[in-house]
N, C-alpha and C positions, 0 to 999 in steps of 0.2 A: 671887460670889453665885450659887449655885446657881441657883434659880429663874428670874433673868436671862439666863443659859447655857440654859436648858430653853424658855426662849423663844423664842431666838436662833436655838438649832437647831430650830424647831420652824415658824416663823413667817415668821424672818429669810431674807431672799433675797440670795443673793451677785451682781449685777446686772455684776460685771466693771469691770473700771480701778479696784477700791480701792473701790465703791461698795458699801456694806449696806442695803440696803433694809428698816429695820425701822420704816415707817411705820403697821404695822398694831395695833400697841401701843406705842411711846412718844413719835411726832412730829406725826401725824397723827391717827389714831384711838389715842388713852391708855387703855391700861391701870391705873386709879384704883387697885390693888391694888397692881401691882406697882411702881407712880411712888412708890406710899406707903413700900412696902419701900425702895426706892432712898435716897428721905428720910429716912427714920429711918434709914439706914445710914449716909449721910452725915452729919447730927449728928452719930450716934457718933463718927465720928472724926473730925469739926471741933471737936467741943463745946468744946476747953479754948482756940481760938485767938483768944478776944474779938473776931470779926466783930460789926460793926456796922450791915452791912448784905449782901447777895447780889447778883451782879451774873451777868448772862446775856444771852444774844443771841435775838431776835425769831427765830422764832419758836418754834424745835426747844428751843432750851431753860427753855422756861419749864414744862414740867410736874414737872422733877425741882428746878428751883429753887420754886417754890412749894410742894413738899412739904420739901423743904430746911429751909425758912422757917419752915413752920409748924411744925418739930421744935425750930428751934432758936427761935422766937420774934421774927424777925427780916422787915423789911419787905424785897421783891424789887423790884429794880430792872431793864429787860430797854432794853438797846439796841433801837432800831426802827430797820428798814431804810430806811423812809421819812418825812421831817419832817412832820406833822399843823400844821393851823393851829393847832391849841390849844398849841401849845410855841414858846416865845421866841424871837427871829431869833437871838440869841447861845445854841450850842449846843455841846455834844462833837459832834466827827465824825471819823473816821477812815474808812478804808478798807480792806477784808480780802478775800482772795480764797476764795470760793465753789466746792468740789469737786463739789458737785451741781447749782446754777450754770453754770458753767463759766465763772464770770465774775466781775470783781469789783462786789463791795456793799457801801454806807455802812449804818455801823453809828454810832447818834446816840443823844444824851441829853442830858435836858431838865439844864441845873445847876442847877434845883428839887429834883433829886432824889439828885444825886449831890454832895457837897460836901468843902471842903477838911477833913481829921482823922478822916474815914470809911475803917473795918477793912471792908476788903473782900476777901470770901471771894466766887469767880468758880465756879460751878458753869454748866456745860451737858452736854449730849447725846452730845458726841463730843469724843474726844482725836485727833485725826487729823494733820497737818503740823504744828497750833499755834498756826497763823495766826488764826483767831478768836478764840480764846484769848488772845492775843497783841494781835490788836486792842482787845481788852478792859480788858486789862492799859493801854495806852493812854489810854484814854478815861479810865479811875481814875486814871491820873497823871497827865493833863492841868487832872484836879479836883482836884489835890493829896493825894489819898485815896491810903492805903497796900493794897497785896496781901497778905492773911497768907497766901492756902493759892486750890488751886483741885481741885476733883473735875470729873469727869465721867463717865457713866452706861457709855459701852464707849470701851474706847484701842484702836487700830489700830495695836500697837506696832512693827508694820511701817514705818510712813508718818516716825520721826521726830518724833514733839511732844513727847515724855518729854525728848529731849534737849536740844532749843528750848527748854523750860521750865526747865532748869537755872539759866542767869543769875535764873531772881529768887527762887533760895534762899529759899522756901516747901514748906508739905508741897503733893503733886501727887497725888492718890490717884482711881485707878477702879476701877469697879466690878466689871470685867472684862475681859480683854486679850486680844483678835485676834491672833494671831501668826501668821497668814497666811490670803489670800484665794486660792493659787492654784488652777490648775486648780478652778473653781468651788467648792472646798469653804473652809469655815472652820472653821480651826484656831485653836483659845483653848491661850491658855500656863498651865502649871498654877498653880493658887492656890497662896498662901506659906501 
């Protein structure tokens, strides 16, 4: 996605150890234009996997899953890092480890909202290790809900997650791919 790259390089701050800093339009302060483009690009190429629902992690990825959502028609569901009184003592939880963090964090869901026979298409913010992704993937089989597919908004194909995501033989699709962070610059791999 062009526009996303024109962002990226434009916005995006390479902050060292692996970290991107592009909270100034898509995690922090959104970009409604370009989260919109994201969404409608991701439908395009979810649209034929019969999701039944979207699934994402509190809080980075809920602006490309609710545009996601709204393209394909589909209600979002987002892990929260912390249990709220308003959700059941009997919940999802897992654990995933946090790169900007530096720590790890419970990733929870209400079973109001996630249930057993639910197509679940995992969009978030970042393809990095996998590990949240990964937690995700979890908490949906924990509900007995199947993974058709999962996008995410930038892969850091450096870090490994493309290949962590192998075992669950779905499409894996982003939107654009970091092929290195060294020496402070960022490098994206060419589009197919």
């Amino acid at each position: 996605m062009h526009v996303l790259r024109e962002m990226i390089l434009k916005y995006g701050k390479n902050l060292g150890n692996g970290i991107l800093k592009v909270d100034g339009f898509i995690n922090h302060q959104v970009d409604p234009a370009l989260m919109d483009a994201c969404g409608r690009e991701f439908a395009r190429r979810f649209k034929d996997l019969g999701a039944t629902k979207i699934l994402t992690a509190e809080i980075s990825g809920i602006a490309p899953a609710l545009t996601t959502g709204i393209h394909l028609g589909l209600p979002i569901v987002y892990a929260r890092k912390q249990k709220p009184i308003t959700m059941p003592d009997q919940v999802f939880l897992t654990l995933s480890p946090s790169h900007t963090k530096g720590r790890m964090v419970e990733l929870i869901v209400s079973p109001e909202y996630l249930k057993a026979g639910e197509k679940v298409l995992i969009i978030d913010d970042f393809l990095a290790s996998g590990a949240t992704i990964m937690g995700l993937v979890r908490l949906a089989e924990t509900a007995g809900s199947q993974i058709v597919g999962v996008g995410a908004v930038i892969e850091k194909g450096f870090e490994g997650g493309r290949e962590a995501l192998k075992q669950l033989n779905v499409p894996v699709e982003t939107l654009i791919c970091i092929s290195s962070m060294d020496n402070g610059q960022i490098e994206f791999q060419e589009e197919a």
